[in-house]
N, C-alpha and C positions, 0 to 999 in steps of 0.2 A: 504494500500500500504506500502510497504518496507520504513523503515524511512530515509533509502539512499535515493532513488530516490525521496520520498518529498521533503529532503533538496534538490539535486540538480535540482527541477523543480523550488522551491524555487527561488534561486541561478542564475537561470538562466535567470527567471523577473527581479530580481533585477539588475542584469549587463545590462540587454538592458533597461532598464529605465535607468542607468548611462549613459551608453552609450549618449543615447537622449541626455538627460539632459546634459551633457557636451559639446556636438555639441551646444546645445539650447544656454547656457550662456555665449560661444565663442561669436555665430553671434548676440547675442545682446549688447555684450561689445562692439565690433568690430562696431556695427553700432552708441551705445553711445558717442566712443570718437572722430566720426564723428561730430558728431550732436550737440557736448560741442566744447563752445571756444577753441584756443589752448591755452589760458592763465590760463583753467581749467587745474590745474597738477591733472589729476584720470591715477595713473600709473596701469600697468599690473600686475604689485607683488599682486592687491588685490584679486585675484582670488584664488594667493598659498594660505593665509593668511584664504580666503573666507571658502576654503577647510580642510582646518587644515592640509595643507603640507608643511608648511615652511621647518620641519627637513627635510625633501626628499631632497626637491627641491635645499635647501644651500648644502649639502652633495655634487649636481653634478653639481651645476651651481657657479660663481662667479656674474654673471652679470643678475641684475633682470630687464632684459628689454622685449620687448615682442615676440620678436624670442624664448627667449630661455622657458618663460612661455609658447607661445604655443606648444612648443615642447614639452615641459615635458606634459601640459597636452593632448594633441594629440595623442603624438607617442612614449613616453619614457616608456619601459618595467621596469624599474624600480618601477616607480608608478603606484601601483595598480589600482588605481582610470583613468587611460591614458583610450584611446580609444582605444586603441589598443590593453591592457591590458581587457580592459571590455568585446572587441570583443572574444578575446581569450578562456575567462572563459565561456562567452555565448554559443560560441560553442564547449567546451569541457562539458561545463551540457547538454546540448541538445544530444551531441552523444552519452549521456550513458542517457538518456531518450525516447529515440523516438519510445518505446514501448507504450508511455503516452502522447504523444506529436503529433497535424497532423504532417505524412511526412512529408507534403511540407516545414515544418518549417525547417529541416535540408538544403534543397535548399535553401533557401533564408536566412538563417544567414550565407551556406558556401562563397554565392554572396556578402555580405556586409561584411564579414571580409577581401576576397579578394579585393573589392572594398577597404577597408581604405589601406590594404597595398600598393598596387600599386599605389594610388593616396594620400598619406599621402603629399607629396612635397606640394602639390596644398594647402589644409588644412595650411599647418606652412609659406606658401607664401601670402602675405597680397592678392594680383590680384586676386586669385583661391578660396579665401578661402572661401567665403557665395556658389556659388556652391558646393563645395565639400561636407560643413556643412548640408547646404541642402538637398542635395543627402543622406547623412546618417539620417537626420532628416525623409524623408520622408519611407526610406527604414526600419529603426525603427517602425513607426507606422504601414508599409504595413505587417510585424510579428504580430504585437499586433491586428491589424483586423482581421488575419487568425484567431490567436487563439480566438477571441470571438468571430468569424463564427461558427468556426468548434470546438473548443470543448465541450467535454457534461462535465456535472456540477457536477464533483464527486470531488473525494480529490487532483486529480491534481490541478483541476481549482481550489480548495482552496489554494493549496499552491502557486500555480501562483498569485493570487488576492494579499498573505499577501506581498510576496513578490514585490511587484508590488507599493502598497500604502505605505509600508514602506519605501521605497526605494523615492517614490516621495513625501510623507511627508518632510522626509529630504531634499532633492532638492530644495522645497518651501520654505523651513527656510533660504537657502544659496541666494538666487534667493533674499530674503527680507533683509537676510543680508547685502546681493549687492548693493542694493538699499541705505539702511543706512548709510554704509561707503561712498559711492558716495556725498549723501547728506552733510554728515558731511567736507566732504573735498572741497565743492561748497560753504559754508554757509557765509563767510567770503567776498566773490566774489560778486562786482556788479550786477552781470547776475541771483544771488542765486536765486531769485524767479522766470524765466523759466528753469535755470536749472533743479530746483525740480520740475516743470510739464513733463520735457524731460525725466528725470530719470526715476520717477515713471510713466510713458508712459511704457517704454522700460521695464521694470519690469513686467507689467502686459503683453506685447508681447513675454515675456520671455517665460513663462507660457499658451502661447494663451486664454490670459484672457480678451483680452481689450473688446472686443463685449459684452463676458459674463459680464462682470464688468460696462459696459455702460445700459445695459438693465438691468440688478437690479438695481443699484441705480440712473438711470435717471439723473447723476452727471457729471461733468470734472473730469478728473483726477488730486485728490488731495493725498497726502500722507498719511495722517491718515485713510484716508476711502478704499482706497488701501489695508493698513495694517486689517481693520475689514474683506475684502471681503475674501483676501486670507488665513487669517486666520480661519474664522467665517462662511464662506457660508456655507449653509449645501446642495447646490443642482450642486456647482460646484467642476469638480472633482479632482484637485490637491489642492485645498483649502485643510489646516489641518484637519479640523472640518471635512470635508469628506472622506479624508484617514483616520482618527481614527474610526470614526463610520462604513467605510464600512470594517476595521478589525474588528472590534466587532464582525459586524453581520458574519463576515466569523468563527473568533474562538469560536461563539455561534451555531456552527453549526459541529465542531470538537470533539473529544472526548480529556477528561482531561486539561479541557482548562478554569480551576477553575483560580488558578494562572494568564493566560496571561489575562483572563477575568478581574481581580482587577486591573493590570497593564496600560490596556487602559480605564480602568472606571475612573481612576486616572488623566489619559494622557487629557483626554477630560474634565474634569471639572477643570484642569488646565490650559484648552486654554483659553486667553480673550475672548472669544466670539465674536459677532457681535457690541460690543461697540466700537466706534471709541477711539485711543488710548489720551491720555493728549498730550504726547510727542513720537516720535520718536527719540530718540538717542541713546547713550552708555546702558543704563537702558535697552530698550527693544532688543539692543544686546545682552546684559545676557539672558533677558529671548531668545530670542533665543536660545541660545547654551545652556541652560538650558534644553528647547524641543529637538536640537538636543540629550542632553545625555539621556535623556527618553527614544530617538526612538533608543538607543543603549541599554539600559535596555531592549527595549521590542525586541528585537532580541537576546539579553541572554533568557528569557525567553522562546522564541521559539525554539531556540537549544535544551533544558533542556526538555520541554515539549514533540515534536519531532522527532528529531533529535539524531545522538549521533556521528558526524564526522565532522572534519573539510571539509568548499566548495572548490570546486575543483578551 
């Protein structure tokens, strides 16, 4: 296939996985600073921060409270990363695909970008917002079941898949990140020890991991073993450990894919694995954002490999 149109099938996983993913981390902050004291100070700013958008976000905000967070990451055309913005690129990859892509998939992504625009108010209004969230949560997944219905398993579905696990690899390091900083900023607090089972609750629900994560390790939810599953699992699938290996198996299946092939042999035997960690804090923040710059190494790589245009 044309290396246009793999990038922007690519391209186009990638933005409805954001998408999700940013509905997903809204309605589980949103249900956190319910569920924490109000003597818990977990402000909204850590979301910008979470993201690596503070330069955006100060550029048009003065005030980091949580109107103007969720708006920027909701519905502010500025930031790429917005819902709005994700809808947008989703359906402009899609309509220069849908020679590779089921039809129905143009209907239903043109339904959910119209859905956030007209109902964006509900979303940035504390009353509306787990509906609204919801509603794009699920309308997200009802695309990604079409296309594992209905596509056949050629070089779309490959580029669909890299895009797809790349995209929620990264999510799962932010999602854990979340979780971190939350911690760190409880630790001090009375409450510190149901805090940190509320937190790393709502982290694993983040993810729709709590079920999957009860039935392996037959445990409560603790922080450390949290961090081994989402990290470590190899049969669950936003876990790292199975976004990295299910791109292996995708770019071991690609031509000229010597290169990205070293880059995730790399990626994956620098995940901790399934050991539970010493500590959670600042340290295993690094390594985070260390993963994340890896999962942006291995999206140069893919470009180069490819590719040869910027996405739409």
């Amino acid at each position: 296939m044309l290396s246009k149109v793999a990038e922007r099938v690519y391209w186009a996983a990638r933005y409805l996985e954001r998408a999700e993913s940013t509905a997903r981390i809204l309605t589980i902050y949103d249900k956190l600073l319910f569920d924490l004291p109000r003597r818990v100070n977990l402000g909204w700013y850590n979301l910008i921060v979470i993201n690596s958008l503070e330069a955006d976000f100060n550029e048009r905000y003065s005030v980091r409270d949580e109107r103007n967070v969720v708006k920027f990451l909701l519905g502010d055309e500025s930031n790429p990363s917005s819902l709005v913005s994700s809808m947008k690129a989703v359906r402009e990859n899609i309509r220069t695909t849908r020679d590779v892509i089921p039809p129905e998939t143009w209907e239903l992504v043109n339904e959910l970008t119209m859905y956030v625009q007209d109902n964006l108010a509900q979303g940035i209004s504390r009353s509306n917002r787990y509906e609204f969230l919801d509603n794009v949560i699920k309308a997200c997944q009802q695309i990604v079941g079409l296309w594992y219905v209905n596509m056949p398993r050629d070089a779309a579905w490959e580029m669909l898949l890299l895009g797809q696990n790349l995209e929620r690899a990264d999510s799962t390091t932010r999602n854990l990140d979340a979780g971190v900083a939350a911690i760190m900023q409880v630790e001090d607090d009375d409450f510190a020890v149901n805090a940190r089972q509320i937190i790393w609750g709502n982290v694993l629900r983040s993810l729709n991991a709590e079920q999957p994560f009860r039935r392996a390790t037959r445990s409560s939810v603790k922080g450390p073993l949290v961090v081994s599953y989402l990290i470590g699992d190899e049969f669950f699938p936003r876990s790292l450990h199975y976004c990295v290996a299910e791109m292996m198996d995708v770019a071991g299946r690609l031509p000229h894919s010597k290169e990205v092939m070293s880059g995730l042999k790399s990626l994956l035997n620098d995940l901790p694995g399934s050991e539970e960690p010493e500590e959670v804090g600042s340290e295993f923040r690094d390594m985070l954002n260390d993963i994340q710059v890896a999962l942006g190494d291995l999206h140069a790589s893919f470009s180069k490999t490819w590719f040869m245009s910027e996405p739409l």
